[in-house]
C-alpha positions as CSV (number, residue, x, y, z in Angstrom):
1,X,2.5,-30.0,14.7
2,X,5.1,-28.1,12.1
3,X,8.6,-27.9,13.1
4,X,9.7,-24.8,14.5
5,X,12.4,-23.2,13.0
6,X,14.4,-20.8,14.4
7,X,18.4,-18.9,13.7
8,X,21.1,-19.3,16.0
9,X,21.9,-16.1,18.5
10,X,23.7,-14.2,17.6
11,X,24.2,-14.2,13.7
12,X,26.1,-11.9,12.2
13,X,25.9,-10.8,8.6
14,X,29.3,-10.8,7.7
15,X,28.7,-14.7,8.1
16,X,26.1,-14.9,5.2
17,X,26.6,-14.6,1.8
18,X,25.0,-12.6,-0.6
19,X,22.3,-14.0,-3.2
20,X,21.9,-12.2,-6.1
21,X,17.8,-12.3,-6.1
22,X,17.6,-9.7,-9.5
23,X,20.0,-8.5,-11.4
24,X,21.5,-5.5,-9.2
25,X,19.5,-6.5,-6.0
26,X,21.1,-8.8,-3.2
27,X,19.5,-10.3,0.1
28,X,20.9,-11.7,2.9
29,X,18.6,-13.3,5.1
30,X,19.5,-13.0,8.6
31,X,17.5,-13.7,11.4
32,X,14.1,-15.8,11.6
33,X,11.1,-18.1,12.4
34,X,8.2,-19.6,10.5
35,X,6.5,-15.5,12.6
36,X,8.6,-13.0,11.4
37,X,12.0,-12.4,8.8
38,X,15.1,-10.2,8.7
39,X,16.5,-9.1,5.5
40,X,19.8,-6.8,4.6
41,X,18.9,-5.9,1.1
42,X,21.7,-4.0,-1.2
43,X,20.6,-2.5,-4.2
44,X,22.9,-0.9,-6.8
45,X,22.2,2.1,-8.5
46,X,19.5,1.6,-11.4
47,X,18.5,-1.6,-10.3
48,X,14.9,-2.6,-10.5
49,X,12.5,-4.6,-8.6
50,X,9.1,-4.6,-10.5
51,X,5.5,-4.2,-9.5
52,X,4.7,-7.5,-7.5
53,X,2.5,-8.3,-4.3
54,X,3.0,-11.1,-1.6
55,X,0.9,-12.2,1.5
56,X,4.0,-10.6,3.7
57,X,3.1,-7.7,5.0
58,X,7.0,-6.0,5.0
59,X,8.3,-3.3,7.0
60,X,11.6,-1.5,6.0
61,X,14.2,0.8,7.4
62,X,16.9,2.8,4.9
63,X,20.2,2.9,5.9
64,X,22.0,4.2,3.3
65,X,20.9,5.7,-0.4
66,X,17.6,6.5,-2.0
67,X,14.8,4.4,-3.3
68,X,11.6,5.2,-5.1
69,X,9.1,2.8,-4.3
70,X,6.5,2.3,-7.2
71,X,2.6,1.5,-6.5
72,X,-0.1,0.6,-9.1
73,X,-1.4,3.7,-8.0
74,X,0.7,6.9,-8.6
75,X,-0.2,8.7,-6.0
76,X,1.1,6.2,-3.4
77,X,4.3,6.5,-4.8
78,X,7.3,8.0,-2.6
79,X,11.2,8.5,-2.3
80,X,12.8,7.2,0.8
81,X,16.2,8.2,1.7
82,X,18.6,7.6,5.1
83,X,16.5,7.0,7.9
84,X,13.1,6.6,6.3
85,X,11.3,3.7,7.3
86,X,8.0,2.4,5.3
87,X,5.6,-0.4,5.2
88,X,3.6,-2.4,2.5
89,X,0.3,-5.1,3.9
90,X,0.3,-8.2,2.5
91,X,-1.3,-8.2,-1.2
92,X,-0.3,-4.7,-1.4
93,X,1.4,-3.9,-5.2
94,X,4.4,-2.7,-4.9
95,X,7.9,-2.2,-6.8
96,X,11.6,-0.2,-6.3
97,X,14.1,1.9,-8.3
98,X,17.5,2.4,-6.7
99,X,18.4,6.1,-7.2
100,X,21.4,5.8,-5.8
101,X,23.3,2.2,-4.3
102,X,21.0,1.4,-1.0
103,X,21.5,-1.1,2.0
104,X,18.3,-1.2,3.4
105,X,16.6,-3.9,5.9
106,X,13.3,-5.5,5.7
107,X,11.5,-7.5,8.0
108,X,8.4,-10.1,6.9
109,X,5.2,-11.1,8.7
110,X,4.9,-14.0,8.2
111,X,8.4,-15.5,7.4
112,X,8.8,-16.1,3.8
113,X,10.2,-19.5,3.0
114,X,11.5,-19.1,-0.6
115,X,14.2,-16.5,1.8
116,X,15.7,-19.4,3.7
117,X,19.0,-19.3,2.9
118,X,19.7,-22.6,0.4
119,X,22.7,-24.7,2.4
């Protein structure tokens, strides 16, 4: 049987640092199990994330700024701004431009393990 894994309640995210994952782009992985992951993401202005697919599906929620998420296909491309939320299946291309700086919050079904935070 695999280990269950599972964060302390409550964690806060002023308790995590951030990891730089691209240049511009920074994660903080908050809460989770081997199910389901919580991510703060900040992205600075002009920072890129390119076109890449995963077997997460990933759901997201704007909090601040302005994003334009990128797809293989143009016409799946859009602009999310405060209070947008959006979601990508798993295997699903997709990539970001920050507009403007963006803290945004993502959550992954299933977990993805390469996010545990490195101690």
């Amino acid at each position: 049987m695999q280990e269950k894994i599972k964060t302390h309640n409550p964690l806060s995210r002023n308790q995590i640092s951030p990891f730089e994952a691209l240049p511009g782009i920074f994660r903080q992985t908050l809460a989770y199990t081997r199910d389901t992951m919580l991510c703060f993401f900040h992205l600075n202005k002009g920072a890129d994330i390119p076109l890449h697919n995963h077997p997460n599906v990933q759901i997201g929620y704007i909090i601040k700024g302005k994003v334009k998420f990128l797809s293989e296909y143009p016409t799946h491309e859009f602009i999310a701004t405060l209070g947008d939320s959006y979601i990508f299946d798993k295997h699903e291309k997709h990539g970001a431009n920050a507009m403007e700086d963006t803290d945004l919050i993502e959550v992954f079904h299933p977990y993805r393990p390469e996010y545990e935070p490195q101690l």
